[in-house]
C-alpha positions as CSV (number, residue, x, y, z in Angstrom):
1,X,-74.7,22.2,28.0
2,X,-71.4,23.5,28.6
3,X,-69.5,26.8,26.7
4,X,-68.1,24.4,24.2
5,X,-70.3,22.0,23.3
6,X,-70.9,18.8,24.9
7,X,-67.9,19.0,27.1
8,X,-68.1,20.3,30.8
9,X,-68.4,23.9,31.4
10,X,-64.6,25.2,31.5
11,X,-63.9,28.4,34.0
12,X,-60.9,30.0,33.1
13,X,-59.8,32.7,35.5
14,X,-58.8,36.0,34.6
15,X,-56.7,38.2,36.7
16,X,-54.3,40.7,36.2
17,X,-51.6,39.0,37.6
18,X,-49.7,36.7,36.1
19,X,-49.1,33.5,37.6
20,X,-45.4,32.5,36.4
21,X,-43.7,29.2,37.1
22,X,-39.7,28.4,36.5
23,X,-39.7,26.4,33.4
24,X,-37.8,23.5,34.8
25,X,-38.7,20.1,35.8
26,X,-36.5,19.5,39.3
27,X,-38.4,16.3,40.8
28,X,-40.2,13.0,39.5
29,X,-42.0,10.6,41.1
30,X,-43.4,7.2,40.4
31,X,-46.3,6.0,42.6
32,X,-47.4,2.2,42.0
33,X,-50.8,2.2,40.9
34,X,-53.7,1.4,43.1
35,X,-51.0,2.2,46.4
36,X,-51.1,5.1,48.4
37,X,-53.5,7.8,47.6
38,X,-51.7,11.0,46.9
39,X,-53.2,14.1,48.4
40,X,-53.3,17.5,45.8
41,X,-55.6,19.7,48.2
42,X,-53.0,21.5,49.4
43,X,-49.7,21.6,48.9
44,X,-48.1,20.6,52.3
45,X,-50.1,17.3,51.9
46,X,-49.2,17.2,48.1
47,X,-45.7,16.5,49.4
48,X,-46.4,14.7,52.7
49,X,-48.7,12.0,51.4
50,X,-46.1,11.3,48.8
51,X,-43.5,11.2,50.9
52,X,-45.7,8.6,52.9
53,X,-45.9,6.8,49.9
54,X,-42.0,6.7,49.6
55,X,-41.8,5.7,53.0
56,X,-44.1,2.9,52.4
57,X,-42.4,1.5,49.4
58,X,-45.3,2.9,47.3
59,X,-43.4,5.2,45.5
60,X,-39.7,6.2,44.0
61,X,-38.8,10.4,43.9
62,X,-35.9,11.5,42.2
63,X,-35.0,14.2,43.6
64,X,-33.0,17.2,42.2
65,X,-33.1,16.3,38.5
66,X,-32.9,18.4,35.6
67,X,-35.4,18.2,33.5
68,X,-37.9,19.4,30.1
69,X,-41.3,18.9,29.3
70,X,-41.6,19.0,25.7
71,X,-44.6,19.9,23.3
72,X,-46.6,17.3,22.8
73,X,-47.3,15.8,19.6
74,X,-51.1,15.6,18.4
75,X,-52.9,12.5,16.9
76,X,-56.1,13.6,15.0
77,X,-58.9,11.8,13.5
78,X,-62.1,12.8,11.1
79,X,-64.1,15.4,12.4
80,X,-67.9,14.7,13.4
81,X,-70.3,17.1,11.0
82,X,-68.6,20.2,10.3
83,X,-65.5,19.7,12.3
84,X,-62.4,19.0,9.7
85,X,-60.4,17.0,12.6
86,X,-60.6,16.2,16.2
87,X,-58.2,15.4,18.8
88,X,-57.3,11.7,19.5
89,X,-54.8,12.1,22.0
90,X,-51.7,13.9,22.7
91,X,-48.3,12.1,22.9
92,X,-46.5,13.2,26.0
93,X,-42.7,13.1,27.0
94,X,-40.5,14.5,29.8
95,X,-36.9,14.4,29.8
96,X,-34.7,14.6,32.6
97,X,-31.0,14.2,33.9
98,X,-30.9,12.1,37.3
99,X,-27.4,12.7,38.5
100,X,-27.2,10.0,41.0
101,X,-27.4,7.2,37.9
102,X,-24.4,5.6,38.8
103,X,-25.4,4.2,41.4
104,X,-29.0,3.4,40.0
105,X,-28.4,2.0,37.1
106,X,-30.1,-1.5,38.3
107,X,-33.0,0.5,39.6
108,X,-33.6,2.3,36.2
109,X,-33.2,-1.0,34.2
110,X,-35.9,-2.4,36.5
111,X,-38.0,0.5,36.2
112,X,-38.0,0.2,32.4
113,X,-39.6,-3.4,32.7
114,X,-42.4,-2.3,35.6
115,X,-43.1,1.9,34.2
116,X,-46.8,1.0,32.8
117,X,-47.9,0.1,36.6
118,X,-46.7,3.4,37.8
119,X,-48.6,7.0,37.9
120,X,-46.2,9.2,37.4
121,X,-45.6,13.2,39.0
122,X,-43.5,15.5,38.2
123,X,-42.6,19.0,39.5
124,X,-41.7,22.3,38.7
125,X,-40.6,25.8,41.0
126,X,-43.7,25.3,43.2
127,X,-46.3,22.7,41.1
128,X,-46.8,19.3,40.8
129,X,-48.0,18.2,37.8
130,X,-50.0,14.6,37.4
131,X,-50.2,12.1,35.4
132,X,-52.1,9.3,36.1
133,X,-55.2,7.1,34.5
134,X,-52.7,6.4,31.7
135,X,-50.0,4.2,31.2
136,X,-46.4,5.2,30.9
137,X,-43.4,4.1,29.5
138,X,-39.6,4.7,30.5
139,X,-36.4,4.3,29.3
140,X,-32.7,5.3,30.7
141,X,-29.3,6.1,28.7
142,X,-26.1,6.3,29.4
143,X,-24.2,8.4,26.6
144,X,-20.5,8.2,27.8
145,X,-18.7,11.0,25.5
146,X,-14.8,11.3,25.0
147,X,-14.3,14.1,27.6
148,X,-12.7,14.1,30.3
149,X,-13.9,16.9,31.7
150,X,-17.5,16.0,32.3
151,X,-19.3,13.2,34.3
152,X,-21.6,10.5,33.0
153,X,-25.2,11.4,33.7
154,X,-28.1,9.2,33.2
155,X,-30.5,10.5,30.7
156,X,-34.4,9.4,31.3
157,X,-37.1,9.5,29.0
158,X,-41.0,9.6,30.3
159,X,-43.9,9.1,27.6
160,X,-47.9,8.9,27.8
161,X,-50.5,9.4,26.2
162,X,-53.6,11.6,27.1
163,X,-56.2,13.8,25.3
164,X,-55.3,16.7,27.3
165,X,-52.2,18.0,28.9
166,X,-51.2,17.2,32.6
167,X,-53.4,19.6,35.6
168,X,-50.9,21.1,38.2
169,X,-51.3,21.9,41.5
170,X,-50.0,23.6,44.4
171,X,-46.9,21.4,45.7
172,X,-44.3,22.1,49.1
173,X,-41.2,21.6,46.2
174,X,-38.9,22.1,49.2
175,X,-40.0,19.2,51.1
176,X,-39.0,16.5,48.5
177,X,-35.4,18.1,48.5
178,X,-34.1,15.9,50.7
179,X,-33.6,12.1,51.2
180,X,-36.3,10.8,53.5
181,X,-34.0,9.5,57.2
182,X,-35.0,5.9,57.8
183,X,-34.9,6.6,61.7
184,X,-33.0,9.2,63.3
185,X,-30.5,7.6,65.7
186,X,-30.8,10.3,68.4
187,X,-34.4,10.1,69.1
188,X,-34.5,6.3,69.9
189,X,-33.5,4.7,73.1
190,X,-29.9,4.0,72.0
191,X,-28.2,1.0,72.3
192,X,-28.8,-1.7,75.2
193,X,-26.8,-4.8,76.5
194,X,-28.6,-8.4,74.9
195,X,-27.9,-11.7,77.5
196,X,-24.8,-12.1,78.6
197,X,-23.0,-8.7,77.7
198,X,-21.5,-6.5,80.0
199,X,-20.7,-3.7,77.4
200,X,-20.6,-0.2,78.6
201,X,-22.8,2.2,76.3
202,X,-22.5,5.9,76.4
203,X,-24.8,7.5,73.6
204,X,-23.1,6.2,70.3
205,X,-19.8,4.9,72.2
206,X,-19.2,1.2,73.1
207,X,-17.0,0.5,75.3
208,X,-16.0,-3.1,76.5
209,X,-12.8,-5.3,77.7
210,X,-10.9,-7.3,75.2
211,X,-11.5,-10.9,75.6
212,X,-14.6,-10.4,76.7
213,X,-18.0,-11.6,74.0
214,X,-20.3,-8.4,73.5
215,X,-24.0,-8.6,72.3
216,X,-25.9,-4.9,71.7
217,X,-28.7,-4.4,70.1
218,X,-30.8,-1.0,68.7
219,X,-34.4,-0.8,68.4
220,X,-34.9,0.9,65.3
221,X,-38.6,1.1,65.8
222,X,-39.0,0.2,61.5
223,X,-38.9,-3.2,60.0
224,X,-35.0,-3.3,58.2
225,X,-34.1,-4.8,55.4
226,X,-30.2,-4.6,55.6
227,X,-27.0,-3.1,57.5
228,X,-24.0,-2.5,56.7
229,X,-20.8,-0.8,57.7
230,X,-20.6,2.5,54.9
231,X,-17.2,3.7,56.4
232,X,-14.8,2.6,58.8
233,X,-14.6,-0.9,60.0
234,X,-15.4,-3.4,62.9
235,X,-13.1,-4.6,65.2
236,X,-12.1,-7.9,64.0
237,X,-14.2,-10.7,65.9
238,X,-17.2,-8.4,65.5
239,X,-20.1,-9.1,63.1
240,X,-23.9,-7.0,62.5
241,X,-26.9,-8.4,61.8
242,X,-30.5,-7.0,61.3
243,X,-33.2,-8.7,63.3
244,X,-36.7,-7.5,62.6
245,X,-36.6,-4.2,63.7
246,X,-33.6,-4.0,65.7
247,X,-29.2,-4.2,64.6
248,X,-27.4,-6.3,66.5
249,X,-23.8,-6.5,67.0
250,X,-21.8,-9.0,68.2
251,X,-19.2,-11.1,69.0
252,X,-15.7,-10.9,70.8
253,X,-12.5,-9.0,70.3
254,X,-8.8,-10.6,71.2
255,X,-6.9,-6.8,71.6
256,X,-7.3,-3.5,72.7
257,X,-8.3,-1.0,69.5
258,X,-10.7,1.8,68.7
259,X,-13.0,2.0,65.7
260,X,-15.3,4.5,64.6
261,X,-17.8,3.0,62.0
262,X,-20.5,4.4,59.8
263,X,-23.5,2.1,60.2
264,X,-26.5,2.3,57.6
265,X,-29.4,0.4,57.9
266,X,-32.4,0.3,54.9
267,X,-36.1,-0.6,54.8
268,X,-37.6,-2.8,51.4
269,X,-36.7,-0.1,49.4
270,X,-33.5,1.6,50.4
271,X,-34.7,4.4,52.4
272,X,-32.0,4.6,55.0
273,X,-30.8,5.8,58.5
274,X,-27.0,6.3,58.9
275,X,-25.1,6.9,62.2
276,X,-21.8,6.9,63.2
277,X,-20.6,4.4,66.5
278,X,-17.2,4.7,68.0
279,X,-16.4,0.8,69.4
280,X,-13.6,1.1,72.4
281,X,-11.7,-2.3,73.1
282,X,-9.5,-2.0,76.1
């Protein structure tokens, strides 16, 4: 039988150093239930095998948020014997700021409908805390105030339920700073000429006669889901295309111009690699 009662037999460690933790929540994950497993033995592979999970289109992380944790509220019921009350469950809510909302308001109003298949994790200075064998339920606002001096921020609202609070563990914080690259354009092969093109290719600069069609393609070595041009623009006559795993461009050009264009290609679920091209018609 355990110290207290029936229950497993707690350890609680006791050491003369405090352990303190920054009392802010700065990332969130969802992870789709019965996906990717996520790894909590240490905490480089806390924040690898969730980043695999992004990458797989198991899981969302929003990343540099600002965000609470508050109390949670307490449901009781009668006791059994001598004990006046005993826990039901504990009701559970995060809050947090995501200051990319804007342009995720689609994603957040989707996320509302699907949160109860998700586990959820969220993390502090240098833990990761988990919540998961529970179901959760989201919401998103968008308080828009009469100052023009501040910025609309998207205010998000995480609730379970659970008899006991949420375990943390050791997690590489640092490594879910940053947006996850899709490919990095200058470790693959680069650009080659399809049938038919005569194109010259130098790195990331095309260079080809006017009048003449032009047909490159990039192996991107991931499946794509879309391209697009995020700066700049094509030569008129040219047009991009995704084809499995590769972006093709194509087409013909009439005069002599230069273009430099900001390409950005995404997988399922919008994890993207970006390069810039510079497109010499001469």
């Amino acid at each position: 039988m355990g110290l207290f009662g029936c229950t497993t037999n707690p350890v609680r460690r006791c050491d003369d150093c405090v352990d303190e933790e920054l009392n802010r929540i700065i990332h969130v994950a969802a992870v789709r239930k019965g996906t990717s497993t996520i790894n909590t033995s240490t905490a480089a592979l806390f924040a690898s095998s969730l980043l695999a999970a992004e990458l797989a289109c198991d899981a969302v992380i929003i990343r540099n948020v600002n965000g609470t944790k508050d109390a949670p509220t307490v449901q009781e019921g009668k006791g059994a014997g001598k004990q006046n009350t005993r826990i039901l469950a504990k009701q559970h809510t995060i809050n947090f700021v995501d200051f990319n909302y804007m342009k995720n308001v689609g994603f957040w109003n989707d996320f509302e409908n699907a949160s109860q298949n998700y586990d959820v994790y969220y993390f502090t200075d240098s833990k990761g805390w988990v919540v998961s064998n529970t179901r959760v339920s989201a919401s998103a606002a968008d308080p828009i105030t009469d100052d023009n001096t501040t910025y609309i921020e998207g205010v998000i609202t995480i609730k379970w339920a659970q008899k006991g609070n949420p375990l943390p563990y050791d997690a590489d914080t640092d490594a879910l700073e940053e947006c996850q690259v899709l490919f990095d354009f200058d470790a693959l092969a680069g650009f080659v000429n399809r049938s038919g093109s005569t194109a010259i290719i130098s790195g990331n600069v095309i260079t080809n006669d006017a009048g003449d069609s032009m047909s490159i393609g990039l192996d991107t070595n991931v499946v794509l889901s879309s391209v697009s041009i995020d700066e700049g623009t094509l030569p008129t006559g040219l047009s991009i295309s995704i084809q499995d795993q590769g972006i093709i461009i194509s087409g013909t050009v009439a005069a002599a111009t230069s273009q430099i264009v900001t390409i950005r290609a995404t997988n399922a679920c919008g994890i993207a690699g970006v390069f810039d091209l510079t497109i010499n018609i001469i």
